[in-house]
Kinemage of the C-alpha trace (Angstrom):
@kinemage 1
@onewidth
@group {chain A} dominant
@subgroup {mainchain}
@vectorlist {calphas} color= white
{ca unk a 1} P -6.413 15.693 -15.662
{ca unk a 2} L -4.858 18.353 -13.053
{ca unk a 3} L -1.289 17.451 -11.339
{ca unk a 4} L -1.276 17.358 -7.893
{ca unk a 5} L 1.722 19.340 -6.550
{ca unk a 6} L 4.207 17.800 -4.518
{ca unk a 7} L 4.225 18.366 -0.524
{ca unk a 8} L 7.042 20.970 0.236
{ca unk a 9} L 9.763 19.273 2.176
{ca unk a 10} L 8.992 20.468 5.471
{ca unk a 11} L 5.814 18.975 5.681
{ca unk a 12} L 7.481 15.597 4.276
{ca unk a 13} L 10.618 15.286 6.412
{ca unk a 14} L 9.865 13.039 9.524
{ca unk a 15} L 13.414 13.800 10.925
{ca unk a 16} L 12.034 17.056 13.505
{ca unk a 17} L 8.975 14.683 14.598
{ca unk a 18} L 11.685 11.692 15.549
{ca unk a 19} L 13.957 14.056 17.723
{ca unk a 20} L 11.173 16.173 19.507
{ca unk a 21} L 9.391 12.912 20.208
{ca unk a 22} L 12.384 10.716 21.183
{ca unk a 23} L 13.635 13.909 23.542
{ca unk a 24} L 10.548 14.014 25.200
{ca unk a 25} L 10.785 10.705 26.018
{ca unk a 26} L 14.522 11.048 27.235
{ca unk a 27} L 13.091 13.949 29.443
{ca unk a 28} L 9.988 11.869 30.958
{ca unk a 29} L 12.609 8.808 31.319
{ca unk a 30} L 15.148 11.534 33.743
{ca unk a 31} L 12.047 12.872 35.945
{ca unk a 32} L 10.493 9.699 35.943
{ca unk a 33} L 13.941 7.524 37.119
{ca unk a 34} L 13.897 10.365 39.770
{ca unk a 35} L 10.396 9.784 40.830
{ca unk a 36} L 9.202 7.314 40.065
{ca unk a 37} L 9.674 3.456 39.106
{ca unk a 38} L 7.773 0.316 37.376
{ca unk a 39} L 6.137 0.454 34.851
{ca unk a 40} L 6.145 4.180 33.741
{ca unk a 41} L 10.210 4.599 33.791
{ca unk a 42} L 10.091 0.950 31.774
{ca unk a 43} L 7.408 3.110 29.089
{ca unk a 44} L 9.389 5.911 28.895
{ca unk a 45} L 12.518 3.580 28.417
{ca unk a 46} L 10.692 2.142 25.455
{ca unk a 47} L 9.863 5.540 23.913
{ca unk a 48} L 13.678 6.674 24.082
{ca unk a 49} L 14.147 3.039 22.715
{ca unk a 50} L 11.202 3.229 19.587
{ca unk a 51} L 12.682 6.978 18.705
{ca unk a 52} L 16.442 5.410 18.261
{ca unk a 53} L 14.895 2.759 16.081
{ca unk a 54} L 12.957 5.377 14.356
{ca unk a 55} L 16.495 7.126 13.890
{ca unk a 56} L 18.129 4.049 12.220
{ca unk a 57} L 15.006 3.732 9.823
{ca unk a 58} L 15.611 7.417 8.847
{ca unk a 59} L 18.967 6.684 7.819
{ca unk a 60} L 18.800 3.522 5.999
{ca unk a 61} L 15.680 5.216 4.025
{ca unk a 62} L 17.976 7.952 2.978
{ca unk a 63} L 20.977 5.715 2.409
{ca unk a 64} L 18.959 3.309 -0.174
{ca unk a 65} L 17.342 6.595 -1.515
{ca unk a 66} L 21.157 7.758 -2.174
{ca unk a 67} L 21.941 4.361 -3.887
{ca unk a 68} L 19.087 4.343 -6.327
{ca unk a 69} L 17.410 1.320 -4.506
{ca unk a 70} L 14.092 0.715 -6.208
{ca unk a 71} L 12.500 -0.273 -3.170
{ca unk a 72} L 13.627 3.035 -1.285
{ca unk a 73} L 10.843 5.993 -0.687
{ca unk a 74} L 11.887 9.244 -2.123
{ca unk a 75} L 12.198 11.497 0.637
């Protein structure tokens, strides 16, 4: 049986994805508050708000990971 190489870390780490996505959000939730209002500034809102929660996921992953939790994924 052939072993199947592990991913290099830059294609693993989901840290770049959070903070381009959550400061696109943060960007569409400034011109939008400008120019807009309802439901799209409440949307973009939510995507500022998902990315933060995305942050705090990051870090308790690699906090567990640090501890030796069993039930951490090895980033």
């Amino acid at each position: 049986m052939r072993h199947t190489p592990e991913l290099p870390k830059r294609l693993t780490d989901l840290t770049p994805v959070v903070i381009v996505g959550t400061t696109l959000w943060l960007v569409a939730l400034v011109v939008l508050f400008f120019g807009a209002h309802g439901v799209w500034v409440q949307t973009a809102l939510a995507g500022v708000v998902l990315g933060l929660i995305g942050f705090g996921i990051i870090f308790w992953q690699r906090a567990a990971a640090r501890r030796g939790s069993k039930s951490a994924q090895r980033l």
